[in-house]
N, CA, C and O atoms as CSV, one atom per row, in Angstrom:
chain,resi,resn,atom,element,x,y,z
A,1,UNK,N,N,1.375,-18.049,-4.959
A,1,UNK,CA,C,1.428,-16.988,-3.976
A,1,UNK,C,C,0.358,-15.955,-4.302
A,1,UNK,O,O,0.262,-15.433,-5.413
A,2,UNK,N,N,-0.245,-15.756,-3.526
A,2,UNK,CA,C,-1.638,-14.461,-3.721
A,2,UNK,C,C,-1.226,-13.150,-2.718
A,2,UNK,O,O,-0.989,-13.230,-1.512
A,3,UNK,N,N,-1.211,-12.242,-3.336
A,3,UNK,CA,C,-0.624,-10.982,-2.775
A,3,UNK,C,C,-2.089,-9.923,-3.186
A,3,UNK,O,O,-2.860,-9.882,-4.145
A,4,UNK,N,N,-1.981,-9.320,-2.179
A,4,UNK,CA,C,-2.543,-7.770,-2.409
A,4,UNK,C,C,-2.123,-6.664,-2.141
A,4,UNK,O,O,-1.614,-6.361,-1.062
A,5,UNK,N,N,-2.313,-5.799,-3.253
A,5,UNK,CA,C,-1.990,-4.126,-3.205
A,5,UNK,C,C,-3.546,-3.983,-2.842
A,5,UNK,O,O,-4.586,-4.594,-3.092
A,6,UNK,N,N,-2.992,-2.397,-1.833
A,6,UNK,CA,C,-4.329,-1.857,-1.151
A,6,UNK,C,C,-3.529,-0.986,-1.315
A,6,UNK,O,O,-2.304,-1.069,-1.220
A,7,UNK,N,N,-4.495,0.371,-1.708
A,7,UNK,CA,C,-4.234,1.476,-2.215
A,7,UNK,C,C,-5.259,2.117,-0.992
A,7,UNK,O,O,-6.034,1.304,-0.489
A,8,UNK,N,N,-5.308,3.647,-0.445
A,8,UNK,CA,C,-5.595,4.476,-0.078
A,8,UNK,C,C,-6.006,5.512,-0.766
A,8,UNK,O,O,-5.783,5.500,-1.976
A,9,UNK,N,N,-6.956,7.076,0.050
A,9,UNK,CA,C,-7.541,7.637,-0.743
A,9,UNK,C,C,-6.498,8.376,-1.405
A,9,UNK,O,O,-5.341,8.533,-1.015
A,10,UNK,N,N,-7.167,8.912,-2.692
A,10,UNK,CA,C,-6.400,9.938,-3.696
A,10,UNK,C,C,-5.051,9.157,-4.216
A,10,UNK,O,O,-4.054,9.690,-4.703
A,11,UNK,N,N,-5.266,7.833,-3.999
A,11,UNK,CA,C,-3.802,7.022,-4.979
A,11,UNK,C,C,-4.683,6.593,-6.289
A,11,UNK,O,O,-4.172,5.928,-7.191
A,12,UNK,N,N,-6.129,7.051,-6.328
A,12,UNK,CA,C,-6.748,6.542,-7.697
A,12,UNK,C,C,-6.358,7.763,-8.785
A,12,UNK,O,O,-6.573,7.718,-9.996
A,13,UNK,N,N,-5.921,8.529,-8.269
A,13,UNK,CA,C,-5.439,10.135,-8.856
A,13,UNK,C,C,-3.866,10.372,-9.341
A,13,UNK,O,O,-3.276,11.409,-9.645
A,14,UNK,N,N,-3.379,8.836,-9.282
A,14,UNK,CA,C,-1.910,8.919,-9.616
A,14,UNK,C,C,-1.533,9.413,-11.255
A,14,UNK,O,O,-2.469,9.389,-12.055
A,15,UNK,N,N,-0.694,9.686,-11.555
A,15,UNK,CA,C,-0.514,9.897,-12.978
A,15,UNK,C,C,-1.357,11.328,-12.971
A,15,UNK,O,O,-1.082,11.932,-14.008
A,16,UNK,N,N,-2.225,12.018,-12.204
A,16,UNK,CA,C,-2.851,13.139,-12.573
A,16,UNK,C,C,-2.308,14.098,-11.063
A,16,UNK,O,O,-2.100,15.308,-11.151
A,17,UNK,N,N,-2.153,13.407,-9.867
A,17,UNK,CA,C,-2.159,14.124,-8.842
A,17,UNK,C,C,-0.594,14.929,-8.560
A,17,UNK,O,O,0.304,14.103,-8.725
A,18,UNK,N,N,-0.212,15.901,-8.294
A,18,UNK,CA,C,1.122,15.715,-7.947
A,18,UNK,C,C,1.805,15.100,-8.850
A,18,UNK,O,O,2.287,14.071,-8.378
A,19,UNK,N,N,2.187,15.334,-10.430
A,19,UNK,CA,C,3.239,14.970,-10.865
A,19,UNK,C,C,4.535,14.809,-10.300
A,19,UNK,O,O,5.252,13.809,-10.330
A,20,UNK,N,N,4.703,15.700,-9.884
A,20,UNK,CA,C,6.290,16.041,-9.478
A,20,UNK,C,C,6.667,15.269,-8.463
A,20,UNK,O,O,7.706,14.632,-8.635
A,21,UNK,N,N,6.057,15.143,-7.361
A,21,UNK,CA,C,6.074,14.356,-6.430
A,21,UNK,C,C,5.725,12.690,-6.555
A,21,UNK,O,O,6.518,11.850,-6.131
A,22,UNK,N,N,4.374,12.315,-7.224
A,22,UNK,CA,C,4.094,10.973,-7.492
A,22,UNK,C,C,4.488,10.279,-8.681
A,22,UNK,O,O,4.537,9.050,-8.734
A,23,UNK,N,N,4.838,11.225,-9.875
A,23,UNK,CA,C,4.868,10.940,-11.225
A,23,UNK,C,C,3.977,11.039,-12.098
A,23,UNK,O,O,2.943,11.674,-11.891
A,24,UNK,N,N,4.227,10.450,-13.174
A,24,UNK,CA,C,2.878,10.340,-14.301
A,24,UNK,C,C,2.498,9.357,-15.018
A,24,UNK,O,O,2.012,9.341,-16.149
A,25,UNK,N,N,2.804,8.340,-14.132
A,25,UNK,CA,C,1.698,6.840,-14.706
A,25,UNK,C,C,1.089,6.534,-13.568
A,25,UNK,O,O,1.616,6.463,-12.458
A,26,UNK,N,N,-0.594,6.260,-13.989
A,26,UNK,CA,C,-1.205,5.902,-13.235
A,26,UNK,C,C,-1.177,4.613,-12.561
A,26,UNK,O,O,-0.569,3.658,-13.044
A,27,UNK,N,N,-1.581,4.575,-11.863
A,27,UNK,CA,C,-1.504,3.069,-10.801
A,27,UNK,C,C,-2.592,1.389,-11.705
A,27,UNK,O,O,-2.559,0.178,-11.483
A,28,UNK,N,N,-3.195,2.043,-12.449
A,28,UNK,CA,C,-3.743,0.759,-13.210
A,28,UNK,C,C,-2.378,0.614,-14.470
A,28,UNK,O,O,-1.970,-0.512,-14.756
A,29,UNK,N,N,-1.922,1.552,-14.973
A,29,UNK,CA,C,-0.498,0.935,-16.252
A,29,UNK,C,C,0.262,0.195,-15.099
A,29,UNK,O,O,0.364,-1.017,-15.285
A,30,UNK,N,N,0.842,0.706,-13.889
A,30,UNK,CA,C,1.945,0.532,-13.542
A,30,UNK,C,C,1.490,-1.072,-13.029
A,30,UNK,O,O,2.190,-1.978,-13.482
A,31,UNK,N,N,0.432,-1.427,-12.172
A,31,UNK,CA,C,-0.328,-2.692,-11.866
A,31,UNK,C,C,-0.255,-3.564,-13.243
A,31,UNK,O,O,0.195,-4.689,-13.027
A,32,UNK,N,N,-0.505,-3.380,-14.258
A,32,UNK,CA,C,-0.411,-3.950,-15.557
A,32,UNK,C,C,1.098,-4.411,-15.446
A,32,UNK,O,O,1.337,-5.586,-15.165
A,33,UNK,N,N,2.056,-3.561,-15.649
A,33,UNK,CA,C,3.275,-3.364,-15.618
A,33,UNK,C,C,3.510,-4.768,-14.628
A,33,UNK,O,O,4.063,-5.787,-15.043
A,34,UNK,N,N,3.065,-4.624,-13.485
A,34,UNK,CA,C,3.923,-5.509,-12.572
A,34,UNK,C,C,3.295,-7.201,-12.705
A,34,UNK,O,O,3.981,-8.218,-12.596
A,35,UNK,N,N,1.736,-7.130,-12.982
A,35,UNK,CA,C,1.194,-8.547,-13.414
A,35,UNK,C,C,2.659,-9.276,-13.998
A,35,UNK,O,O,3.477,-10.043,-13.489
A,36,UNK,N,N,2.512,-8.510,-15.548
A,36,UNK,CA,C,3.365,-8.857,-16.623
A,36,UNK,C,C,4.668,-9.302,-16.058
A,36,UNK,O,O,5.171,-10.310,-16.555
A,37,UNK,N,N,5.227,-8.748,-15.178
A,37,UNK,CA,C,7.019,-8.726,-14.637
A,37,UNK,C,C,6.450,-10.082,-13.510
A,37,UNK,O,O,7.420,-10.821,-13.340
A,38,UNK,N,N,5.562,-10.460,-12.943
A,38,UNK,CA,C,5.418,-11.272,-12.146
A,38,UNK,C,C,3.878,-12.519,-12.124
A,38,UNK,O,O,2.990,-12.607,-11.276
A,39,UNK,N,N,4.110,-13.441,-13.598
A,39,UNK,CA,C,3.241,-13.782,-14.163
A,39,UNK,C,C,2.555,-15.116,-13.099
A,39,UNK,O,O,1.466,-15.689,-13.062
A,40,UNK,N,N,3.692,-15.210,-12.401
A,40,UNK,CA,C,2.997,-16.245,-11.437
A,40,UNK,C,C,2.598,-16.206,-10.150
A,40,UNK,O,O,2.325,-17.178,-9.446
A,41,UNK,N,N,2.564,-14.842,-9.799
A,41,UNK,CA,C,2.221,-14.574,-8.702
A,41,UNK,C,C,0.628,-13.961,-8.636
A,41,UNK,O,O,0.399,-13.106,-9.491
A,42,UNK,N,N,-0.384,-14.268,-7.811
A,42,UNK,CA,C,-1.887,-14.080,-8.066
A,42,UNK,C,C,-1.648,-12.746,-7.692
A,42,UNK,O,O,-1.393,-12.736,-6.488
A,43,UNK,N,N,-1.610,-11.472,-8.233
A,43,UNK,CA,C,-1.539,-10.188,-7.548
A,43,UNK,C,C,-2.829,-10.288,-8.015
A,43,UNK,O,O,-3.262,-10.990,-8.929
A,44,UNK,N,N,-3.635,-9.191,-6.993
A,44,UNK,CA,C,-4.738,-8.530,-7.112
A,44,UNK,C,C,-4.407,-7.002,-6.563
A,44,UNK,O,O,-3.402,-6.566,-6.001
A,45,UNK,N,N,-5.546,-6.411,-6.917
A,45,UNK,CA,C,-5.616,-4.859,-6.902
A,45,UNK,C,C,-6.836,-4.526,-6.331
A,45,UNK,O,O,-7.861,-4.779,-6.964
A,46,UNK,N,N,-6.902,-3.946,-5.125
A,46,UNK,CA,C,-8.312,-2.649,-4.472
A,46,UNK,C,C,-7.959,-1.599,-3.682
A,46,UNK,O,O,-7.227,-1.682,-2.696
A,47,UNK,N,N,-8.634,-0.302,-4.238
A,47,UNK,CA,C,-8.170,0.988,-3.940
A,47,UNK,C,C,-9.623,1.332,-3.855
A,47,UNK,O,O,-10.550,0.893,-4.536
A,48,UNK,N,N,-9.642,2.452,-2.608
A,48,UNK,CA,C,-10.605,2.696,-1.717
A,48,UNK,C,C,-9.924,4.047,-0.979
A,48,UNK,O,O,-8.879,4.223,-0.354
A,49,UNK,N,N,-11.003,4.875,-1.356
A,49,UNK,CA,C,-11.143,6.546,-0.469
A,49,UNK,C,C,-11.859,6.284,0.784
A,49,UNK,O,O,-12.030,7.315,1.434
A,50,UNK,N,N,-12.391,5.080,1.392
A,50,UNK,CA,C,-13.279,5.349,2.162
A,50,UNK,C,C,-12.046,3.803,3.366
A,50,UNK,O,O,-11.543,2.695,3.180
A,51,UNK,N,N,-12.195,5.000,4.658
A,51,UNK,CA,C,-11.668,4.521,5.483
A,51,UNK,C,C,-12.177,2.564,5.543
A,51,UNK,O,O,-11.720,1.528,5.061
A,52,UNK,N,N,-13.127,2.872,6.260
A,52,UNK,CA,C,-14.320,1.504,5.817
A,52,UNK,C,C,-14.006,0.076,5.344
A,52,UNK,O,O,-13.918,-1.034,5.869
A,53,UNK,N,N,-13.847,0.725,3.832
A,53,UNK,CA,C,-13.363,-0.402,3.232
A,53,UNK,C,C,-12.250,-0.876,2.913
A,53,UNK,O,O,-12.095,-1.952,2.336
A,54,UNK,N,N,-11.084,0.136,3.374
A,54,UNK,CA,C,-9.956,-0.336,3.527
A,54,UNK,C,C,-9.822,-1.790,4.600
A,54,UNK,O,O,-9.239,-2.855,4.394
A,55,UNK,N,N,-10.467,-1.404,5.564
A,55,UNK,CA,C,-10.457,-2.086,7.053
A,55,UNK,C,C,-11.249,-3.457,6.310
A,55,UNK,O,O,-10.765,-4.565,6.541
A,56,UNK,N,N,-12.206,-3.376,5.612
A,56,UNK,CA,C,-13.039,-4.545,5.288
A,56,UNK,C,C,-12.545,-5.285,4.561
A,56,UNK,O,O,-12.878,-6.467,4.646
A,57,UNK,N,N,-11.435,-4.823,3.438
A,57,UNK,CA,C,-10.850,-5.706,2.757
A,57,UNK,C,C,-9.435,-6.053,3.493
A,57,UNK,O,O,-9.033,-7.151,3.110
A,58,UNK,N,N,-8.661,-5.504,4.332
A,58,UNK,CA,C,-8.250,-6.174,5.276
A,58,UNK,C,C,-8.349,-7.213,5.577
A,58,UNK,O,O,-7.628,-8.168,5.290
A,59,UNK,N,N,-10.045,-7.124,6.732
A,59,UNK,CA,C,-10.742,-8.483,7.457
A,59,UNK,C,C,-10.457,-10.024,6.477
A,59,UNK,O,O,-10.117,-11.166,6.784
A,60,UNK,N,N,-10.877,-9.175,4.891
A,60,UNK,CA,C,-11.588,-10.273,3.748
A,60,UNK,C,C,-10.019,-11.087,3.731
A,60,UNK,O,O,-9.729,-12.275,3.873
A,61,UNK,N,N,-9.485,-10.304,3.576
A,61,UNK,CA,C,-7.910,-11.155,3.058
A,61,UNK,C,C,-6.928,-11.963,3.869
A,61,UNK,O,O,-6.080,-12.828,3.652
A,62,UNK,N,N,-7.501,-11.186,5.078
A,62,UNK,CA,C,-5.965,-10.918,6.181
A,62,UNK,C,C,-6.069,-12.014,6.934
A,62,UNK,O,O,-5.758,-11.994,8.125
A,63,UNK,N,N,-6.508,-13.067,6.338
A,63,UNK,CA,C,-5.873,-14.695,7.023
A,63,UNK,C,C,-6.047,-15.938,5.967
A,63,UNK,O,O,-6.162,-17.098,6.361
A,64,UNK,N,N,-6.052,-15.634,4.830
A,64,UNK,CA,C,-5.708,-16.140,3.559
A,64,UNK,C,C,-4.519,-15.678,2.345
A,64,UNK,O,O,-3.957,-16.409,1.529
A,65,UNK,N,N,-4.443,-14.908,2.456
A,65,UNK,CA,C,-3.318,-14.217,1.234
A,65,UNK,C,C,-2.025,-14.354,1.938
A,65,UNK,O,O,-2.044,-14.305,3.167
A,66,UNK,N,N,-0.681,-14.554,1.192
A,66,UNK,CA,C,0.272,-14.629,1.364
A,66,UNK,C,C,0.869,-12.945,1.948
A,66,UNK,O,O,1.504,-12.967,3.003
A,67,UNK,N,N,0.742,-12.116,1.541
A,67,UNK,CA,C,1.019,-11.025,2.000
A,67,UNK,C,C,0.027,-9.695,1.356
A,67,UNK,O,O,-0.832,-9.848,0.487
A,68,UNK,N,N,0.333,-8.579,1.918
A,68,UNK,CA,C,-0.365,-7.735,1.613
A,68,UNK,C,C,0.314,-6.316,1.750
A,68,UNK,O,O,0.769,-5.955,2.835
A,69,UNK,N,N,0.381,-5.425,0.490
A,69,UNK,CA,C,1.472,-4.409,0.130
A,69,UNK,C,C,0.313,-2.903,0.345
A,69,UNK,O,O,-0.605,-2.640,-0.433
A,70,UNK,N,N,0.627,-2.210,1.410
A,70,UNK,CA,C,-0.596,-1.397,2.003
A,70,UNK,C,C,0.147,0.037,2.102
A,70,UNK,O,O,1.047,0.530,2.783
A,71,UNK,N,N,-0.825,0.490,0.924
A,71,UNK,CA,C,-0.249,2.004,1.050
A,71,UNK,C,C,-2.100,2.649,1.324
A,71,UNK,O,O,-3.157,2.653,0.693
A,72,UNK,N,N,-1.581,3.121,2.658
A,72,UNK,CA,C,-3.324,3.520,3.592
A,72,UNK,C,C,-3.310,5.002,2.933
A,72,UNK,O,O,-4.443,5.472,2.826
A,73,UNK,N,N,-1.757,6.233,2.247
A,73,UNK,CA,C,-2.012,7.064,1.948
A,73,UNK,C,C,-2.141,8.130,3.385
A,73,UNK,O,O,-1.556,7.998,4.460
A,74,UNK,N,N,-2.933,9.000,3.042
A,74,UNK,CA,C,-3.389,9.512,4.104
A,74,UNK,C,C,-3.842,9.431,5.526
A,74,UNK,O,O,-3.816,10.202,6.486
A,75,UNK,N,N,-4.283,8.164,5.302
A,75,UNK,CA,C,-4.839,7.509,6.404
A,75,UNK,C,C,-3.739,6.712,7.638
A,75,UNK,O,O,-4.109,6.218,8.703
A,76,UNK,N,N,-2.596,6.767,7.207
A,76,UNK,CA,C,-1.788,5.844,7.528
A,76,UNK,C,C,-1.480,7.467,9.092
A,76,UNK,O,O,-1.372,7.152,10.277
A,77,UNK,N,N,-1.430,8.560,8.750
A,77,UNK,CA,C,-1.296,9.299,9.361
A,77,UNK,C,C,-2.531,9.677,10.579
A,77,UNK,O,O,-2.297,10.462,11.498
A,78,UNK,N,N,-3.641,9.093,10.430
A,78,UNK,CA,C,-4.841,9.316,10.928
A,78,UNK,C,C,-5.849,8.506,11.528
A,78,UNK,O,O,-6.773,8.872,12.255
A,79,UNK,N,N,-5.437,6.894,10.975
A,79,UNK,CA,C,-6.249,6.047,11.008
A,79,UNK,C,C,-5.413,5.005,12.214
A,79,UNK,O,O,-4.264,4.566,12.254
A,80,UNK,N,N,-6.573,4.872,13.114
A,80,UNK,CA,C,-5.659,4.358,14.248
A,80,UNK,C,C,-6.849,2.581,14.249
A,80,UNK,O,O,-6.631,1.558,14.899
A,81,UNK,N,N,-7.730,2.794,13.514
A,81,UNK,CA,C,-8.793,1.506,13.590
A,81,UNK,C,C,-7.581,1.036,12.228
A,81,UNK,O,O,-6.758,0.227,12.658
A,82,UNK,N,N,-7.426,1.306,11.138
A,82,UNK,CA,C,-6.531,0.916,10.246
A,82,UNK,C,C,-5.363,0.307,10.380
A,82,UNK,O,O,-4.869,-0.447,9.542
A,83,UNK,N,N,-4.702,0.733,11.841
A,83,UNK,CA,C,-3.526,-0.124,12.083
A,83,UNK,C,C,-3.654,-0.967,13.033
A,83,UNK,O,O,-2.816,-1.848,13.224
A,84,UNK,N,N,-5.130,-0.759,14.043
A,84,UNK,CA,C,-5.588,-2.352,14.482
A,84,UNK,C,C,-6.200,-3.308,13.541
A,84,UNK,O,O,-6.401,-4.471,13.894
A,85,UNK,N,N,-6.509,-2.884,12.362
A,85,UNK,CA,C,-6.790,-4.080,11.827
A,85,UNK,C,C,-5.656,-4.522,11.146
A,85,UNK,O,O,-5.836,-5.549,10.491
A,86,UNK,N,N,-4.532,-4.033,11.115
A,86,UNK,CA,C,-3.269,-4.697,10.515
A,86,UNK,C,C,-2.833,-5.360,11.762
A,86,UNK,O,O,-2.470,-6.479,11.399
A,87,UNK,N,N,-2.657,-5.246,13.200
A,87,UNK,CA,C,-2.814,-6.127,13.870
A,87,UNK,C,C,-3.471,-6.935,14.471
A,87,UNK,O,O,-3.098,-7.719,15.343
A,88,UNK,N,N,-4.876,-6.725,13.865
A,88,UNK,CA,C,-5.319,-8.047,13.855
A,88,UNK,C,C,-5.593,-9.195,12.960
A,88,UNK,O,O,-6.419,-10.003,13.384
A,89,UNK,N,N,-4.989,-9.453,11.652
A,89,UNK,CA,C,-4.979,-10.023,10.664
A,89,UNK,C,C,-3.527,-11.200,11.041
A,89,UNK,O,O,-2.783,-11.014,12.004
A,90,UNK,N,N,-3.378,-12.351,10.077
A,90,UNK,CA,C,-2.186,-12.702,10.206
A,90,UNK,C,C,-1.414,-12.758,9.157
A,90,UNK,O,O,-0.231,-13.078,9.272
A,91,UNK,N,N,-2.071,-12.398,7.759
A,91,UNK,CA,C,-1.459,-11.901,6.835
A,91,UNK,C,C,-0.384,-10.719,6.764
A,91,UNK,O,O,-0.805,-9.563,6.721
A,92,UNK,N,N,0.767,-10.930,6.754
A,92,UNK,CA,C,1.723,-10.017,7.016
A,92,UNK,C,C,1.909,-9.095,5.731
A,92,UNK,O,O,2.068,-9.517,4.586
A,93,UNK,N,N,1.849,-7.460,6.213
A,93,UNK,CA,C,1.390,-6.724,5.852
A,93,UNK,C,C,3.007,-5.500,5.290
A,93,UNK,O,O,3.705,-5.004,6.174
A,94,UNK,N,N,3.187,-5.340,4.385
A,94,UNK,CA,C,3.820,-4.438,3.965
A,94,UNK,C,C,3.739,-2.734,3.944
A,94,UNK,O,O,2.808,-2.272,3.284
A,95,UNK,N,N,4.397,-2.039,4.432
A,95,UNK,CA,C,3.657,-0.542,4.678
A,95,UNK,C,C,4.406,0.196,3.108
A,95,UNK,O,O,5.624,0.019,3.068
A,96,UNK,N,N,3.926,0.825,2.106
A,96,UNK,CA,C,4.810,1.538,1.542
A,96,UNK,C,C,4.278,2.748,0.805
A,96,UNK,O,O,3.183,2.948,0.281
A,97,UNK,N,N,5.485,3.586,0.925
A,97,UNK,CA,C,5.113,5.169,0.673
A,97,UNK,C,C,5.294,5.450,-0.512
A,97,UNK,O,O,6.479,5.135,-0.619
A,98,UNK,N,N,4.851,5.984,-1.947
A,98,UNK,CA,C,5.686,6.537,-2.640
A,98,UNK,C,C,6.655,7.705,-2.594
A,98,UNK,O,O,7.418,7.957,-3.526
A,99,UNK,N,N,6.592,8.425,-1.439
A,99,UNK,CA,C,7.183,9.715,-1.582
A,99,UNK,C,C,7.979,9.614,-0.164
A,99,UNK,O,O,7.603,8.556,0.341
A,100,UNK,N,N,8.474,9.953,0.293
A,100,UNK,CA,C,9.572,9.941,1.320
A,100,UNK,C,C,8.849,10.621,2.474
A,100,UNK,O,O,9.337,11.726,2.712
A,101,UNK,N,N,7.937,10.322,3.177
A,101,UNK,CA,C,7.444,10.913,3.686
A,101,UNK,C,C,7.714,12.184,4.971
A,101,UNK,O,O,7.069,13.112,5.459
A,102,UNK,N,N,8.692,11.735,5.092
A,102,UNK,CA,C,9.958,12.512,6.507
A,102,UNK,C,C,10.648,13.813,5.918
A,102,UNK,O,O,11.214,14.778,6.431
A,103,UNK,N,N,10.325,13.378,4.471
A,103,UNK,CA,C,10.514,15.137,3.777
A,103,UNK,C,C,9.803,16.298,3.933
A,103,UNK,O,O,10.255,17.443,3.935
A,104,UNK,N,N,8.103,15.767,4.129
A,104,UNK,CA,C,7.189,16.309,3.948
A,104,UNK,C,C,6.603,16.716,5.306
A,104,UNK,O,O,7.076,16.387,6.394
A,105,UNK,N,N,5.679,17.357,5.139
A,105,UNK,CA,C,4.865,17.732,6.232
A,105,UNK,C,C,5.043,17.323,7.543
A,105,UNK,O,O,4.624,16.167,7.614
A,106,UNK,N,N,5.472,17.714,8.653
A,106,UNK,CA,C,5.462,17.041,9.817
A,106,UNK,C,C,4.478,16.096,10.342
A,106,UNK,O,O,4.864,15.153,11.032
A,107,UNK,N,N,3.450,16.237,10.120
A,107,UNK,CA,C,2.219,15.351,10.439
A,107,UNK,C,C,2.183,13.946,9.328
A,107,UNK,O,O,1.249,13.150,9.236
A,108,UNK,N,N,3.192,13.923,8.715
A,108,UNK,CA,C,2.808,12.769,7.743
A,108,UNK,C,C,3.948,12.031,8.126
A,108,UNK,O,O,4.323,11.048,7.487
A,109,UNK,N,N,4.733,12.607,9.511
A,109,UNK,CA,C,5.868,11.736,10.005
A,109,UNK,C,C,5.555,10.483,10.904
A,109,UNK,O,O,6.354,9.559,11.061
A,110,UNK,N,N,4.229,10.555,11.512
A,110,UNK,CA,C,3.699,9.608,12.444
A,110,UNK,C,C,3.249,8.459,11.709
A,110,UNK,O,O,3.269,8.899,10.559
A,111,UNK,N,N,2.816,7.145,11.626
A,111,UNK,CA,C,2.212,5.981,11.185
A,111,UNK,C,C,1.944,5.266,12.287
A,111,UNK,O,O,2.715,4.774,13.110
A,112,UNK,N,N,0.461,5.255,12.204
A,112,UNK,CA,C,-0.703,4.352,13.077
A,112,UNK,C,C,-0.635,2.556,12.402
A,112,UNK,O,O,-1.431,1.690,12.766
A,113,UNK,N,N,0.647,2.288,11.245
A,113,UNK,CA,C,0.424,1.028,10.944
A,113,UNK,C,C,2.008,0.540,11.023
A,113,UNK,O,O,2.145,-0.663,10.800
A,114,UNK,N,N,3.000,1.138,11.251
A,114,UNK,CA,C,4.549,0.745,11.056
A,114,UNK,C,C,4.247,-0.324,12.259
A,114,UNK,O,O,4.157,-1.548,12.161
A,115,UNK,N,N,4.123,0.453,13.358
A,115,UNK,CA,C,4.246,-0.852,14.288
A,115,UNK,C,C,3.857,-2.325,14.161
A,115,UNK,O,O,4.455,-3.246,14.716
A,116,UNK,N,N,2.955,-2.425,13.492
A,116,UNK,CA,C,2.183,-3.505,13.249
A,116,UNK,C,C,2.658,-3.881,11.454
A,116,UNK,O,O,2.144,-4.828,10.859
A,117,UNK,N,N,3.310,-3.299,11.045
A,117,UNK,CA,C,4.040,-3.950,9.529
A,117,UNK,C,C,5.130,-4.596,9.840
A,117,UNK,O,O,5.926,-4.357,10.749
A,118,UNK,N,N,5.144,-5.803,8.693
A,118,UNK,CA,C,6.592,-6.345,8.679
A,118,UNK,C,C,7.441,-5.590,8.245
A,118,UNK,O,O,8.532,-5.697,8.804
A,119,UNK,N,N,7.351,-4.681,7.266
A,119,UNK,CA,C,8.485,-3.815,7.091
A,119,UNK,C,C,7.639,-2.346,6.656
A,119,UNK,O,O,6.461,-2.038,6.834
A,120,UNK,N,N,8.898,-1.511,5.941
A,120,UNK,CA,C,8.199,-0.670,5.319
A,120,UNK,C,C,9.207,0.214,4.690
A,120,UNK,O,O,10.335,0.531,5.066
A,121,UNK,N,N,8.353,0.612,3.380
A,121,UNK,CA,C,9.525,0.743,2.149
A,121,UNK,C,C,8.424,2.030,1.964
A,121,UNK,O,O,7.200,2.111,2.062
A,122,UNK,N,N,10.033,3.451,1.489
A,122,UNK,CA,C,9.194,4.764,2.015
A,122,UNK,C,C,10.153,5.880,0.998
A,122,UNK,O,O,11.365,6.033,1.149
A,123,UNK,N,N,9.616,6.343,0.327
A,123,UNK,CA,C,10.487,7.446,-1.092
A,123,UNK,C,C,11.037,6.715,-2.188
A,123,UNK,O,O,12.124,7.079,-2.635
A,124,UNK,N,N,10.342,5.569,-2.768
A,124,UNK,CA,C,11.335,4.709,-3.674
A,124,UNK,C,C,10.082,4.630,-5.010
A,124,UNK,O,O,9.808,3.684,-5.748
A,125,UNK,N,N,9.458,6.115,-4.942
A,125,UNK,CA,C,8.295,6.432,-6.055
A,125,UNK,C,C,7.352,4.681,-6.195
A,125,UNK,O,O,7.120,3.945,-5.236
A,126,UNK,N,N,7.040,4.459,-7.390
A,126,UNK,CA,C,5.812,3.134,-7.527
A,126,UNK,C,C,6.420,1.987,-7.534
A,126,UNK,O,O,5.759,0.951,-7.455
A,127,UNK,N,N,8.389,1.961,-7.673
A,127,UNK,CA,C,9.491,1.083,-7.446
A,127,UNK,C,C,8.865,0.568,-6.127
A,127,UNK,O,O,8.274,-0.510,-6.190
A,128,UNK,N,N,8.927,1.205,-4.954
A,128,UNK,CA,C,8.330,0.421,-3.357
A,128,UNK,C,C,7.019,-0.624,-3.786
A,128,UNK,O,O,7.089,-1.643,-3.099
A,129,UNK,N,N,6.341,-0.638,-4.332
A,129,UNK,CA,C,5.629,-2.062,-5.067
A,129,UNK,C,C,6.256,-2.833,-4.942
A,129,UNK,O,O,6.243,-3.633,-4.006
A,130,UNK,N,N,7.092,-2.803,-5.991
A,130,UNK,CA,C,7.484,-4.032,-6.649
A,130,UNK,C,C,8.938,-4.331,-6.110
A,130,UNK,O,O,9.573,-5.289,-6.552
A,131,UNK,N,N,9.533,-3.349,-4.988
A,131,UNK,CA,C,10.788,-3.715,-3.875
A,131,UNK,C,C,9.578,-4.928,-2.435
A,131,UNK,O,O,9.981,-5.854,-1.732
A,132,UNK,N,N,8.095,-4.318,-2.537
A,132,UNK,CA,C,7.290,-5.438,-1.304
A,132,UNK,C,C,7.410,-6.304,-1.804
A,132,UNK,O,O,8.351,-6.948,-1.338
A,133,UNK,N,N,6.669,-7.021,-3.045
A,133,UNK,CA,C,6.525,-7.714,-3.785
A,133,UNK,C,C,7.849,-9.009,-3.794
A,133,UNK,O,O,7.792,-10.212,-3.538
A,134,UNK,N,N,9.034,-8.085,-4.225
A,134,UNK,CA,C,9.971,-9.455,-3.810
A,134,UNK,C,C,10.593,-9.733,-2.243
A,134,UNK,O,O,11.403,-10.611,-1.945
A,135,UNK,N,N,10.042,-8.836,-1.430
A,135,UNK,CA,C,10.356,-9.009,-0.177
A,135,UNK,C,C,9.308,-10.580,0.303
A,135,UNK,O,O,9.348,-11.159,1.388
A,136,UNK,N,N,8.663,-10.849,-0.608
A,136,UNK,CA,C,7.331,-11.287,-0.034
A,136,UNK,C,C,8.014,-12.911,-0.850
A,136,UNK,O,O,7.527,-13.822,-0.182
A,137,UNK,N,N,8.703,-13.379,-1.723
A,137,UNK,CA,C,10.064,-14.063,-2.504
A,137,UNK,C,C,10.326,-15.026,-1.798
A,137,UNK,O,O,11.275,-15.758,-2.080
């Protein structure tokens, strides 16, 4: 099974950004972390600030990989080319939040990609990983 995490901007800032809210391990331990817990599954890892290449590694994956665990971040609120390219892929696509987002800011209540996700897992901190991950099982 070949899976991808796609990270969004300012998730390369985990473990430093927002303790309180994101925590304090960064997203390369916790990726380590989950290899290890899931030795036979091909996970890969790409995280990207730039709208762009989110969408490009999309294209690259999104009719070969078994699934794909997509936290757009910011973008998920903004990016409306980002959630056509989740419908246009056939790689079925996981949406997930670390932080609960319906707590926060009103504007971070909308998602330009739910419609077009198979599911989506939302306040369950860097746990929502590895809750896609066996959804994908």
């Amino acid at each position: 099974m070949k899976l991808l995490i796609l990270n969004g901007p300012n998730l390369n800032l985990l473990g430093k950004r927002e303790p309180e809210i994101y925590g304090s391990t960064t997203f390369v331990e916790y990726f380590k972390e989950l290899k290890e817990k899931y030795p036979t599954i091909e996970l890969s890892y790409f995280q990207s600030n730039i709208e762009g290449e989110i969408i490009d590694k999309l294209h690259e994956v999104g009719f070969d990989y078994d699934g794909i665990i997509l936290n757009a971040a910011a973008y998920t609120h903004t990016s409306v080319a980002i959630g056509d390219a989740v419908k246009a892929i056939e790689t079925p696509v996981i949406e997930v939040h670390i932080s609960n987002v319906y707590a926060r800011e009103e504007f971070r209540h909308h998602s330009y990609i739910s419609a077009n996700a198979s599911g989506i897992i939302i306040g369950c901190g860097l746990k929502g990983y590895e809750l896609a991950i066996q959804s994908f099982l």
